[in-house]
N, C-alpha and C positions, 0 to 999 in steps of 0.2 A: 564423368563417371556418375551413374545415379545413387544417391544417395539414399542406404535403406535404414527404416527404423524398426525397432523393437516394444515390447511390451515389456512392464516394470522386468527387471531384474532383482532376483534378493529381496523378496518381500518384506516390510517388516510386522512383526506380530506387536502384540499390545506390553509382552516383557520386555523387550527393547524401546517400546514408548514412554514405558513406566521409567526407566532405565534415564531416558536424554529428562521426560520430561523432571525427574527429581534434581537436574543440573538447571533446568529450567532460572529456577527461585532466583540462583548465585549470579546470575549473567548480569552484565551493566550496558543499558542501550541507549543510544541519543540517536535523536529523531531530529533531521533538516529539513524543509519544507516550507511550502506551502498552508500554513496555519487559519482556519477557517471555524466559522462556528455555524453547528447545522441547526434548522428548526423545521419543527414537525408541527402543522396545524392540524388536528385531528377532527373530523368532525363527519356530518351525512347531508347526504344531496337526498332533497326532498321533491323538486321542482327545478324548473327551466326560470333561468331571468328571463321578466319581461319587456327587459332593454336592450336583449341581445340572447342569441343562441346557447348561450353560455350556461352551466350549472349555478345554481345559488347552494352553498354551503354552508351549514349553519354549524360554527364550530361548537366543539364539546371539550378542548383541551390543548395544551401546547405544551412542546415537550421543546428543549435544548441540549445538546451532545456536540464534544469537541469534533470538528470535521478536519477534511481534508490530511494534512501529515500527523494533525492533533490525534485524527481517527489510527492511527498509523501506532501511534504510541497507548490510546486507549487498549488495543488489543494486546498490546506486550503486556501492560499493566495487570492483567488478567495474571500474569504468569509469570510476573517477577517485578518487584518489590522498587529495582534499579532502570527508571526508563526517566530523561531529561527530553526537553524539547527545545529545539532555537528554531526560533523563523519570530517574524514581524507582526506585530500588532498595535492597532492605535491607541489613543488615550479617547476611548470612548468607551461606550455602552454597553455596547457588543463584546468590546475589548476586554472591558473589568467583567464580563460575564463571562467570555472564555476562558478566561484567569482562574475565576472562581471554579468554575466546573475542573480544569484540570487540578490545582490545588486540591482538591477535595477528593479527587479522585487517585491522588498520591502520585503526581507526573510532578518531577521537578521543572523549576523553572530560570533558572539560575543563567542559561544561556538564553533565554526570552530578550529580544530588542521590541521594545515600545518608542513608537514615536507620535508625537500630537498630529501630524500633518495626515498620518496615513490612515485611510477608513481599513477597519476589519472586515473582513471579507463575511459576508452573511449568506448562504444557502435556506432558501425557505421553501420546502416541499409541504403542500395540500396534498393529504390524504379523505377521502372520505368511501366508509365501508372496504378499509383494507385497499383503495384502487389509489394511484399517484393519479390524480388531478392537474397537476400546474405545479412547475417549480419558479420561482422568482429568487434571480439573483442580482446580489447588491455589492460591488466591488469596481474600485478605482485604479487605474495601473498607476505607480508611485512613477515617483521622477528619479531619473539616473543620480542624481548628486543623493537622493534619499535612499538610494541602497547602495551606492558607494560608501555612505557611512553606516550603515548599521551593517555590510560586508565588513567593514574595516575592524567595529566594534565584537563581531561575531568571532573571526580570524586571530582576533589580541588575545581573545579567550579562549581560546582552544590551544595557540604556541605558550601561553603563561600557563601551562601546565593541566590546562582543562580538561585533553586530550586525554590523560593517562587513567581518568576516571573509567573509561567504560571499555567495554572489550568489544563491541561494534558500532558501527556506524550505519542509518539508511536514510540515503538520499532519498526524499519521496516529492517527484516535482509535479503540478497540479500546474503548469503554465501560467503562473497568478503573475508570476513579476521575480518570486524572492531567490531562485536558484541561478544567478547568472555563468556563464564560462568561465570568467579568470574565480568566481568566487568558488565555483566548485573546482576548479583547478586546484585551490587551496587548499580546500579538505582534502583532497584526493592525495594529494602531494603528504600533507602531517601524518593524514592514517596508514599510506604507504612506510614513510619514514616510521611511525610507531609501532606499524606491524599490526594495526587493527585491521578486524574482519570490514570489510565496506560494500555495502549493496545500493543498488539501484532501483527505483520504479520508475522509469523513463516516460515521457510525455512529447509524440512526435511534434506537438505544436510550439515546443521549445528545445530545438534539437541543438542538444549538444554532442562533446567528446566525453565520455566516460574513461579514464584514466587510472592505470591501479586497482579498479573494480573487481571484486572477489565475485559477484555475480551479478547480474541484471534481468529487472524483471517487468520485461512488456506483456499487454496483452496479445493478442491476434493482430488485431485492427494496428494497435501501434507500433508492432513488432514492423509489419507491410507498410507501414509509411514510412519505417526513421531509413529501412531500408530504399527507400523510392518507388517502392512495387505496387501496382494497384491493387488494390484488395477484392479477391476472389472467394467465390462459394465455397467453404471448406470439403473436401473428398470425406465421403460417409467414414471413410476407415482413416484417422490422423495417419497413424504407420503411412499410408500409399500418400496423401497429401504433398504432390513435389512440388507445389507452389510453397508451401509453409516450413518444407524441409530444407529448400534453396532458400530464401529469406530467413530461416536460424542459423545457413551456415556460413551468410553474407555479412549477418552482423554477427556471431561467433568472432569471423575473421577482422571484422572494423572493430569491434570493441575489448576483443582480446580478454572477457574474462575467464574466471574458471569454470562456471556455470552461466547459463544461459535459459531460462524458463520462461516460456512463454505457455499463458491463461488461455485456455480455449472454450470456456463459456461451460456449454453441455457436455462437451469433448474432454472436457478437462484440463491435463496440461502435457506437456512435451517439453523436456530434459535434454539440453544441449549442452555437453562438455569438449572438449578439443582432445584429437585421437579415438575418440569412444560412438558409437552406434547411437543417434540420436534416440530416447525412451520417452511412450507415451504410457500416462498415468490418467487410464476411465477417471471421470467424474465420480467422488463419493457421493453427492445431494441424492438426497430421498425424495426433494420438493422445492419446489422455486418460488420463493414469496417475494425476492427482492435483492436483487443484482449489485443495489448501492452498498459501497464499503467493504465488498468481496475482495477487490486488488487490496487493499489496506490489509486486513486479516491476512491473505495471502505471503506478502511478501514480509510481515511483522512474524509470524510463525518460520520463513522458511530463513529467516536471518537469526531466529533467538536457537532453531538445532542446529544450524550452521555454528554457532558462538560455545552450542551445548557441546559441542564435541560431532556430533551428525556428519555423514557423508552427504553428497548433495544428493545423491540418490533416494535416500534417507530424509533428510530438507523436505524436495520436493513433496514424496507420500505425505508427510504430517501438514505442509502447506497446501496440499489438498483434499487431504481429509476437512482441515479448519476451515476451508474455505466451503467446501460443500455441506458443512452447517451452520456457516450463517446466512447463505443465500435459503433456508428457509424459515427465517426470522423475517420481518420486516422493520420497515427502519436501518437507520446506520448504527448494526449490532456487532457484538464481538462474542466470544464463547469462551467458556471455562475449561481447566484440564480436564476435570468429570464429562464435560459433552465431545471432548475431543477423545477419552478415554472411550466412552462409548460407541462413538462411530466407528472406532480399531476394532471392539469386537464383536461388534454387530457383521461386520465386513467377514470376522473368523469362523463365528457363528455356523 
């Protein structure tokens, strides 16, 4: 039977944003993950090296910002007051520096596992004149006895009562090492039994079972892998798209959540629930400055209406509203309720 979709249903207007976003403040979120520290070398190419074909950069500045699951919790922070983080970092540099920046930037850290053996993962993107130049990355995969214990140490804290702190949970997996099968088993299984909201940002190059899952949120690209399907040129219209309609309703059916959202870049996104008309949601971006940290915003926005009270209908729209202003920022940025307020009524306008 061919599978058709729809465009949004129930729009929502900016009084009903006002509405989730003022539950926004109240909500309590802990962030799993992949814990990384990003840097930004800023600077201008003036000339070619004359050692090699290569740009010479001559920096003008360097910036540091929590990455990867960190990035994840940066954008909640925006918009409520209660966001903790657990994932893995070492006793180094890098490490007391990611520290530093999330402290300061009022992320709890209280589920943080540090260990001396493990290097902190570093992302380091060259920018010069606004263009990404070259990223360099600096990360070691840990040894299985080195996440069997800080899994163990992770897990103690959440059954001795850690759990009851927050009203969601989002797995956000970056294929680094930190999210393994029995360990997400484990959270899946407490937030289940606790009755927490629990989300996904799934990462095909560390395929696991998602279990319990209240939603999950791939891209395109990794929606078409976790399912096994090779990835194809997307159909100008999502709605007719039966390559991406059969791959949401393949892992719809393996992964069993309630929601199903997968990112479509330009396209925007596509809403997949069980029983219901699969819904695409146009891109809100005005302008495309910079693609990095868009899934993060994304699925951190569409977990905190989901917490606020939000239908996933609902989710979705304000997850892509956020998400189409920060791809035109550059850098790994996040946005405030005022620029998320004003994309609603510029869109009413």
């Amino acid at each position: 039977m061919a599978i058709r979709a729809n465009l949004r249903r129930n729009p929502m207007n900016s009084d009903r944003l006002r509405a989730l976003v003022a539950r926004f403040s109240t909500q309590r979120i802990l962030v799993v993950g992949d814990l990384m520290l990003d840097e930004f070398i800023w600077g201008r190419v003036s000339r070619i090296s004359p050692e090699a074909p290569v740009p010479v950069v001559e920096v003008s500045r360097t910036s540091y910002y929590p990455g990867g699951a960190a990035n994840v919790a940066r954008n909640l922070r925006e918009f409520t007051g209660h966001v903790d983080v657990m994932g893995l970092v070492g006793s180094c540099l890098h490490g007391g520096h990611l520290k530093t920046l999330l402290a300061d930037g009022g992320i709890g850290l209280d589920f943080l596992v540090e260990d001396a053996a493990w290097q902190t993962i570093v992302k380091t993107r060259i920018i010069a004149r606004q263009q990404h130049v070259v990223r360099v990355d600096r990360e070691n995969p840990a040894a299985p006895g080195q996440l069997r214990a800080a899994h163990a140490r992770a897990l103690a804290h959440l059954r001795d009562g850690g759990l009851e702190r927050f009203d969601a949970v989002i797995l956000e997996d970056y294929a680094k090492g930190f999210l393994g099968q029995e360990f997400v088993d484990g959270i899946c299984e407490l937030a289940a039994r606790a009755g927490k909201l629990l989300t996904v940002d799934p990462n095909p190059r560390n395929p696991l079972a998602w279990h319990h899952a209240t939603a999950v949120k791939p891209n395109r690209a990794e929606a078409f892998a976790a399912a096994g399907q090779p990835v194809v040129e997307p159909h100008e219209l999502p709605t007719q798209d039966r390559a991406l309609l059969a791959v949401g309703a393949t892992l719809l059916a393996r992964w069993q959540p309630r929601s199903l959202l997968i990112t479509l870049g330009e396209q925007g996104m596509m809403l997949f629930q069980p029983e219901r008309a699969p819904l695409h949601l146009p891109t809100r971006a005005k302008e495309v400055f910079d693609l990095s940290g868009a899934g993060d915003t994304a699925i951190a926005l569409f977990t905190l209406a989901l917490a606020a009270g939000g239908n996933a209908e609902e989710a979705a729209e304000i997850s892509n509203h956020a998400a189409g202003v920060v791809v035109g920022k550059l850098g790994t940025a996040t946005l405030t309720p005022a620029e998320l307020l004003e994309s609603f009524e510029r869109d009413e306008a």
